[in-house]
C-alpha positions as CSV (number, residue, x, y, z in Angstrom):
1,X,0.0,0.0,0.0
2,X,2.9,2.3,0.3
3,X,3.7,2.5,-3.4
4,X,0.1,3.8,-3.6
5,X,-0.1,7.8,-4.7
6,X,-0.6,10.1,-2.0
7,X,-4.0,11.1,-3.1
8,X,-5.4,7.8,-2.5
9,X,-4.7,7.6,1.0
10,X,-5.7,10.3,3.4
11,X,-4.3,9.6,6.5
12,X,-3.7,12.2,8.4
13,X,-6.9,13.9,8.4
14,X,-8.2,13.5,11.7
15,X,-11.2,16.0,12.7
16,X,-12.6,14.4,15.9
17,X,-12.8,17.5,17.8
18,X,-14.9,19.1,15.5
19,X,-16.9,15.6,14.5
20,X,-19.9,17.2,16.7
21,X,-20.6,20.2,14.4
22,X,-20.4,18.4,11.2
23,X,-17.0,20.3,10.4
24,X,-14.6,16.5,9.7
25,X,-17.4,15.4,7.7
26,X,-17.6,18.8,5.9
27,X,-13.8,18.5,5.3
28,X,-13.7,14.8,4.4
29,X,-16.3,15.2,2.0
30,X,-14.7,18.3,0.2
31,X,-11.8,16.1,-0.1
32,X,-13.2,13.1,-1.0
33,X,-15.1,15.8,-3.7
34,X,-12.3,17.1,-5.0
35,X,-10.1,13.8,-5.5
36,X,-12.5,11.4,-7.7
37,X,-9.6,8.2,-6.9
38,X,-10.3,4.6,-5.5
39,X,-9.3,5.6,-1.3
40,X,-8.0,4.3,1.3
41,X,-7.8,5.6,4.3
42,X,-6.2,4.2,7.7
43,X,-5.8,4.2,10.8
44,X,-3.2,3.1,13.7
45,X,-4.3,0.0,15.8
46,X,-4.0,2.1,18.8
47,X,-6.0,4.9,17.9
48,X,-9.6,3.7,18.6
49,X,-11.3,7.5,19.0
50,X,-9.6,8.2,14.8
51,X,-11.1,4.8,13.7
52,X,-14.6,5.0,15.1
53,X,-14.6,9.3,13.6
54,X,-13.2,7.3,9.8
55,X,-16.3,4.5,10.4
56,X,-19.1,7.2,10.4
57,X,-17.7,9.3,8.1
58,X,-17.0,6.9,5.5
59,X,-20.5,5.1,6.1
60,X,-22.2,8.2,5.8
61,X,-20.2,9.6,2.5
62,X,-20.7,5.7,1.2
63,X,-23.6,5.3,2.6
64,X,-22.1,2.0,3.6
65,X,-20.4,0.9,0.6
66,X,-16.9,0.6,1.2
67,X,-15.0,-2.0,3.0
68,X,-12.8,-2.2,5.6
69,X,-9.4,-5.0,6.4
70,X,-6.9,-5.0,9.2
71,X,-3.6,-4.5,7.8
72,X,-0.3,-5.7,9.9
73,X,3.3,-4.7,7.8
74,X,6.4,-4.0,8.9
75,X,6.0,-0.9,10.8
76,X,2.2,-0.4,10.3
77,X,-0.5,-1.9,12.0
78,X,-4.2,-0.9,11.8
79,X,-7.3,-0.8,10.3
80,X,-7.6,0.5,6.4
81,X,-11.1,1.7,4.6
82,X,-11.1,1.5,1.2
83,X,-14.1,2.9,-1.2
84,X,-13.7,4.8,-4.6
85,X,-15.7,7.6,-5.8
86,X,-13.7,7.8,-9.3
């Protein structure tokens, strides 16, 4: 997944703080908007409060069709959502 182009992963795009007024999802979906590429988007095992905040948003911006591995590599481990919008 590494060799992927950096617009097909958004990683670091983490609005949980502002999940409550709608202002991540407003930002995912203007970059999920903008970008029309198959995504993926993941997360670290440990972060738990960045995973649930990529579940809803992708689910709601999907509405529910993407899907979703665990992913162990050398030096990564976590959870990946993948969906395209191309």
């Amino acid at each position: 997944m590494a060799d992927r182009p950096l617009l097909e992963q958004l990683m670091q795009l983490y609005c949980y703080d502002w999940s409550e007024q709608g202002v991540g999802y407003a930002a995912a979906r203007a970059v999920f908007d903008t970008f029309r590429v198959p995504w993926e988007v993941r997360q670290r095992s440990e972060n738990i409060d960045a995973t649930r905040f990529w579940r809803t948003i992708i689910d709601r911006y999907t509405s529910g069709a993407y899907t979703e591995v665990r992913h162990d590599e050398r030096g990564w481990s976590g959870v990946v959502q993948r969906f395209s919008n191309a």
